[in-house]
N, C-alpha and C positions, 0 to 999 in steps of 0.2 A: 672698279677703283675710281675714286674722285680724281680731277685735275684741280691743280692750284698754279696760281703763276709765282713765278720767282719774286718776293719779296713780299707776298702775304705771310699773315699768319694764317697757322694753319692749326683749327679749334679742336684737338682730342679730345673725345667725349666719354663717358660708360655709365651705366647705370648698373649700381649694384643691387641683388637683391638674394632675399637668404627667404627661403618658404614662400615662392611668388610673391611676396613684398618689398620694397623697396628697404635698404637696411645697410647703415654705414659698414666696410669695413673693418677689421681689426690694422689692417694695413695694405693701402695701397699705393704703388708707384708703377712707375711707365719707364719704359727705356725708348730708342728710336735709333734703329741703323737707315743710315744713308745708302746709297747705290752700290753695289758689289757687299753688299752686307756689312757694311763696315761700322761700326757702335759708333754712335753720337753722342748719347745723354745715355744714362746705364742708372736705373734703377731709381728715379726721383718723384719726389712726392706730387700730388697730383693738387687742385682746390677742390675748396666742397664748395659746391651750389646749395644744394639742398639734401636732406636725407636720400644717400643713394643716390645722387648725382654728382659725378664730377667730372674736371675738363685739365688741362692741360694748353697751355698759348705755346705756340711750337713759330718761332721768329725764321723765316725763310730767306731771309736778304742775302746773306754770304754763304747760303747753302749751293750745292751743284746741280743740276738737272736729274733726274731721272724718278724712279721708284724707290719709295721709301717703306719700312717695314714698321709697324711701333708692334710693341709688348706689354699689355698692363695686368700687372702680379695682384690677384687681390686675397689678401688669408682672413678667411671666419675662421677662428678659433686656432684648429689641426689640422685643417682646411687649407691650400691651396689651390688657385684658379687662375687660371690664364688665358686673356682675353687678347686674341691679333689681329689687326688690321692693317691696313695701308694706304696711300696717297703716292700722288705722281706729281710732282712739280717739273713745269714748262716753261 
């Protein structure tokens, strides 16, 4: 799990891809629980970088210590996917 210090941001990333290639979504967003699981952001849209790159700025200043959860939903077609990671802010 990464460390981050309290009042970075903190860069959520994914890359999408559909037949080993790199390949935009039909839709995706991110949610993010804070410590004790508790929903922060619930289901929001993500930026594109580039084909099958996107990120997320997740602003840490008024957040609380500890382990944080993110969620990003991504649907081809009939298709859903769900990609989870996490970060610990200190």
């Amino acid at each position: 799990m990464l460390n981050f210090d309290k009042g970075e941001i903190v860069i959520c990333s994914v890359e999408t891809k559909q037949g080993g290639k790199l390949k935009d979504p039909d839709s995706l967003q991110i949610s993010i629980y804070k410590p004790g699981n508790i929903l922060d952001i619930n289901l929001v849209g993500m930026s594109r970088d580039s084909e099958g790159e996107w990120h997320y700025d997740y602003d840490t200043t008024d957040k609380p210590l500890g382990e944080y959860r993110a969620r990003i939903k991504l649907v081809f077609g009939s298709r859903i996917k769900f990609v989870d990671g996490g970060f610990c802010l200190q």
